[in-house]
N, C-alpha and C positions, 0 to 999 in steps of 0.2 A: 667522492661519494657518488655514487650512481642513482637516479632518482628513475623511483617505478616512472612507467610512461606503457602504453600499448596494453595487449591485454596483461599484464602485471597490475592493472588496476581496473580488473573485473571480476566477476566472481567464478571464472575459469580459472585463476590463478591461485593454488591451493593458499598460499599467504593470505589472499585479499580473502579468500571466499571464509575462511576461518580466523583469521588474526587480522582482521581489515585496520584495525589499528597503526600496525606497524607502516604500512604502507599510504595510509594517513601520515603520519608524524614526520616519516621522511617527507613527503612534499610539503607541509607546514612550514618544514625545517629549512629546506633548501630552495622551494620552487613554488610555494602558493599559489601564483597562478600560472600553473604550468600549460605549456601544450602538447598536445600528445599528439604530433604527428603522425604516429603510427594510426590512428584509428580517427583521426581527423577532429580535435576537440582542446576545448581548454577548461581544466581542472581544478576547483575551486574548492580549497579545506579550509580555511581561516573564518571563522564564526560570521567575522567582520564582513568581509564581504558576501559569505551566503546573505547574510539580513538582510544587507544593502542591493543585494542582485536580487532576490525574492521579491523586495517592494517597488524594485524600478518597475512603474508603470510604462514604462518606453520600450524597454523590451518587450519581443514575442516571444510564443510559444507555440507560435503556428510553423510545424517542417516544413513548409513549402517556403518559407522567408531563410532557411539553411544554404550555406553554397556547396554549390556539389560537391565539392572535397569532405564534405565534413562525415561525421557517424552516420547524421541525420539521414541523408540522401542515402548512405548506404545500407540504410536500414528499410527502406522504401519494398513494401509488399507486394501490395497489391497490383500484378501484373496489367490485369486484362483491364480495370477499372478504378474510376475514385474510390478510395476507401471513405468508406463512412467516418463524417469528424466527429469526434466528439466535443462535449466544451475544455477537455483538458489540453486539447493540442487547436484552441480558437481564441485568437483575442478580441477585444471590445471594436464592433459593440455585439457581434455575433456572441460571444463568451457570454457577458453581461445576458441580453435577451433568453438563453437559454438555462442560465443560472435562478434567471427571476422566475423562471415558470414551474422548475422544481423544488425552489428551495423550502416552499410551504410544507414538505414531505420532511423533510428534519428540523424541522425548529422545536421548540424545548416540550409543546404541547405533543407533535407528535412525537416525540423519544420517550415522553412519559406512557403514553399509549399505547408504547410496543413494550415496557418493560415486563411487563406479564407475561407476556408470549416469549420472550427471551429467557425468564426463570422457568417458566415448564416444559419449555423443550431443553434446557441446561438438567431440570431434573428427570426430563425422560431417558438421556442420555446417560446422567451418572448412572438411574437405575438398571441399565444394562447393562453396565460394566461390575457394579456392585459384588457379586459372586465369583469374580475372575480372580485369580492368584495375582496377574500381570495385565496391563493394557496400552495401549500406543495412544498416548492422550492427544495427538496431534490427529489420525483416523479416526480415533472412536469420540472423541470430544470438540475439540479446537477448532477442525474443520466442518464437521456435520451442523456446531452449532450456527456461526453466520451464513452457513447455505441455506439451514431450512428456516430462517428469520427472514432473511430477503425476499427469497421464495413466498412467506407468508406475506410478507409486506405486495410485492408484485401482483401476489394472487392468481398464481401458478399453481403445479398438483406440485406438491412435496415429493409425490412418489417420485418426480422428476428429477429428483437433488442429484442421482448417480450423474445423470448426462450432465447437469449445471458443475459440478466436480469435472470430469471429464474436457466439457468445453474452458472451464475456468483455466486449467493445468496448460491446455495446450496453447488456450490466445495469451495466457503468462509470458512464453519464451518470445513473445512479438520485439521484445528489443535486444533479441539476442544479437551482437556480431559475425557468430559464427554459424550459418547457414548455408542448405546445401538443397538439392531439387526435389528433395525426400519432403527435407524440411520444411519448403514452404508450401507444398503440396498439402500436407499436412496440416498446416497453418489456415492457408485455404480452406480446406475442407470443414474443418472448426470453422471459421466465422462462415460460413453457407449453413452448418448444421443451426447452430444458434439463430441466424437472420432470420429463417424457416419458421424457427420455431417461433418465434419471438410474433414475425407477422400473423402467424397463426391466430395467435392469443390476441393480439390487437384487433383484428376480423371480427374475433368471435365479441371482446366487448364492446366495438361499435356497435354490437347489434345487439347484446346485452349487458348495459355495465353492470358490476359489482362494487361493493364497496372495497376496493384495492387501489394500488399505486398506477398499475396500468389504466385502470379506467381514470384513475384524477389527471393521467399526463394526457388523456384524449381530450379529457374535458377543460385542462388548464388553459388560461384565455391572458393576456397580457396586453390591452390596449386594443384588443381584438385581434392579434396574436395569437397563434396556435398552432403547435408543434407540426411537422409533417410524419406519416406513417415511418420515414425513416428515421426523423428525428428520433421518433418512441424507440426504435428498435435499436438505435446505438445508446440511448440513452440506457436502455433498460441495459444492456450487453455493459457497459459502463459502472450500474450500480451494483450489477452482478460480481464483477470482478473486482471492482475499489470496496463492495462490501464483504467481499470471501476473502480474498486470498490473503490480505493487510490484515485483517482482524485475526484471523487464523494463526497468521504470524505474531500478534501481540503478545496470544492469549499464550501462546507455547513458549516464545521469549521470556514474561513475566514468568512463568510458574518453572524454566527452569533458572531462571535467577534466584529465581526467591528457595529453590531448593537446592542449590548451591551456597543458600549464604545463610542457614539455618536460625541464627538469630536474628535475623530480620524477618525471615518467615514465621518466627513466634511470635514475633512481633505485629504483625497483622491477623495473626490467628488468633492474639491474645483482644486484639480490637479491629474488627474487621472495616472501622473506618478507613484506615491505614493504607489500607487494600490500592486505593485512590493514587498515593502517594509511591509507590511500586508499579503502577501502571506509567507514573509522568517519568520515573527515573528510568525503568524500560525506553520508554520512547525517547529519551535523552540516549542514551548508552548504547539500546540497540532497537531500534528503531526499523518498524519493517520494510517501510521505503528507503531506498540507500542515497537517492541522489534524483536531480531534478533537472529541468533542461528548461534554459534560457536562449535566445537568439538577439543580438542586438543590431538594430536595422540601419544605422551607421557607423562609422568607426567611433570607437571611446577607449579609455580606460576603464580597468577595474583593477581594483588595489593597485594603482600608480603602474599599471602595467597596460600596454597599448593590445587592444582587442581589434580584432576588423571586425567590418559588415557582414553578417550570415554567418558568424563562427557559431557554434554549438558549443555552448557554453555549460558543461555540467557543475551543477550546486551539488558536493556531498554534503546532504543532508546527516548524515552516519559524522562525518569528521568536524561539521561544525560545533555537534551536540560536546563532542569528545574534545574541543579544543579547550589545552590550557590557560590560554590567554581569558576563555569564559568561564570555566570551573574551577577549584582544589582537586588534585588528583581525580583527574575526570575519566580514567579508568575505572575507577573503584564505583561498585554499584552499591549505593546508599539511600534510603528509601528517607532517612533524617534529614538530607543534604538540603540546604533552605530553598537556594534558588535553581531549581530546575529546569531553567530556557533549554528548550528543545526547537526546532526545526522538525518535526517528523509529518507535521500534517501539511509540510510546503509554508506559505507566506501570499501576502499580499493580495492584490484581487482572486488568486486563484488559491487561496487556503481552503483545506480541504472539506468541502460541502459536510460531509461523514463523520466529521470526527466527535459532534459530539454523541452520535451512532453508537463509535467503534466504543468510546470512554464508556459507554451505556453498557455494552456489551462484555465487553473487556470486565467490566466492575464485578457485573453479576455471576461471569461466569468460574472467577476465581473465589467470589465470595460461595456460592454454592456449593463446588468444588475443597475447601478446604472446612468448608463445615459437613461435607460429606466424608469426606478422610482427610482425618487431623492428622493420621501417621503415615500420609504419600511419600513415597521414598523414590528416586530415579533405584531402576533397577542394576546399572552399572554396564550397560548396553553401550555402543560405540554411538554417538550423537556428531550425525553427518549434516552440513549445512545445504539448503537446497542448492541446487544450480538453477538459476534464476537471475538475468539480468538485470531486471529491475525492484525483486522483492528478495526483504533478508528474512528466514527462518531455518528453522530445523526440519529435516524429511521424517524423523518418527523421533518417540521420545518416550521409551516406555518406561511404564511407572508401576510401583508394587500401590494396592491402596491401606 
């Protein structure tokens, strides 16, 4: 039996990028924790050990603790300079410190806060689509809805959302493997356009806040603590894109699951509590982050299997949700299914600040959406998966309403 290894297990490999299952199962099957010498890395599908590698507090997730063989290194951009960290690639007590000063911005008081603003721009959106024969719910809905939310959150112009689109798309392919002088040029020029703009807006609220996310992170104070002008700007360039492009991906995963699987979309239409419950089997099933990056800083095992120091350790997030040893037919997308463990928002100190955000987000937009048309049908269009090495979604998905 031949077991994927190289890119066979990226989303440049037609298998993985569409039927990533298959290629799951065979490493399950035969190689768990495989390594994939080809692209410098070890491989991680068994439910068991994501859990377990997610909560080890001992592990990093800082690339600079990777050894140069590995993806990690080879993934390394920024030529001329340090790239800006953020806290997803920082461990404690940096990680922690920059975690406590944002996290006031999604706790349960503010997701209640933003829900307003989430339904009327979900209803200004269907409203323009309303009179259309056909529409791409992923352009005209999916994605304009957590752009121009963050954007209201940040306290930015909306009219801005093309370029935050634009910049989101291109700092997306940051963990591609495959790059070329085009490409990181290009990459470059995205995180310079954003940096720009970002400091722009922090200038202007030093010198007058407002009531937004930017001014709370100039003012956020931690022991006497406080953010540096860069910190704000990777941080904002961070919320930007863990709040677009993941959400974007949920909300078009769910609604084409659930119209693929007609009885269970009556079933949510018939009680839109439901709804809730389609979003957790989504994220279970297909989940818009596909996999996660661990570092371990001396040699170990994981799953009875010897690791070294600095290996780049990937958690598929995607293959833990899907593994048999944790579900019944964990193919099958079941919105009844009682126990729903998923992996989609990560684990352990670094689970995902957003998620109870995107659940916010995700909720409303499909509840809006199917009380706006009960009779949405996919049009019968080819439904291509993006190319995108770290996010799993569809590129358009159009629908009759």
């Amino acid at each position: 039996m031949s077991i994927p290894t190289g890119l066979q297990v990226t989303i440049f490999d037609e298998i993985f990028r569409n039927r990533p299952h298959e290629r799951f199962d065979a490493l399950r099957e035969a190689d768990p924790v495989h390594e994939d010498k080809v692209l410098g890395r070890v491989l991680l599908t068994r439910a068991a050990d994501v859990a377990a590698t997610l909560k080890d507090r001992s592990l990093s997730v800082d690339q600079r603790n990777a050894a140069p063989d590995t993806i990690v290194q080879r993934l390394a951009t920024m030529q001329d300079r340090e790239a800006p960290r953020s806290m997803l690639v920082l461990d404690d007590p940096e990680h922690g410190r920059l975690r406590r000063l944002v996290t006031h911005a999604f706790n349960a008081r503010a997701i209640e806060a933003v829900k307003p603003q989430v339904v009327a721009v979900a209803d200004e959106l269907l409203d323009a689509v309303v009179e259309q024969d056909r529409f791409d719910l992923i352009e005209d809905f999916a994605s304009p809805l957590p752009i121009t939310v963050i954007a209201a959150m940040l306290g930015v112009d909306v009219a801005d959302r093309g370029d935050f689109r634009r910049w989101s798309k291109g700092l997306a392919n940051v963990f591609s493997p495959i790059r070329s002088p085009e490409f990181l040029a290009a990459l470059q020029a995205n995180s310079d356009e954003i940096s720009a703009y970002f400091e722009r807006v922090i200038g202007e609220r030093r010198t007058a806040p407002r009531d937004d996310l930017i001014s709370a992170l100039i003012a956020a104070e931690d022991g006497g603590d406080r953010l540096t002008t860069q910190e704000i700007v990777t941080m904002c360039i961070l919320l930007l894109l863990a709040g677009n492009l993941t959400t974007t991906d949920l909300i078009g995963n769910c609604v084409l699951a659930l119209l693929r699987h007609p009885e269970q979309r009556a079933t949510v239409q018939a009680n839109p509590a439901r709804i809730a419950d389609a979003i957790e089997e989504t994220l279970r099933l297909d989940p818009p982050v596909v996999q996660s990056l661990r570092i371990p800083l001396e040699p170990r095992e994981i799953g009875g299997c010897p690791v070294r120091a600095g290996e780049a350790v990937t958690t598929f997030l995607m293959a833990a949700g899907q593994d048999p040893a944790l579900h019944k037919d964990p193919l099958t997308f079941d919105i009844d299914r009682a126990d729903k463990t998923h992996f989609a928002f990560g684990g352990g100190v670094h689970f995902c600040l957003g998620a109870p955000l995107a659940r916010a987000e995700a909720e409303i937009a499909l509840t809006r959406l199917f009380a706006r048309f009960p009779n949405l049908a996919l049009t019968g269009d080819p439904i291509e998966r993006n190319i995108s090495a770290a996010f799993n979604g569809v590129q358009q998905l159009w629908v009759r309403p």
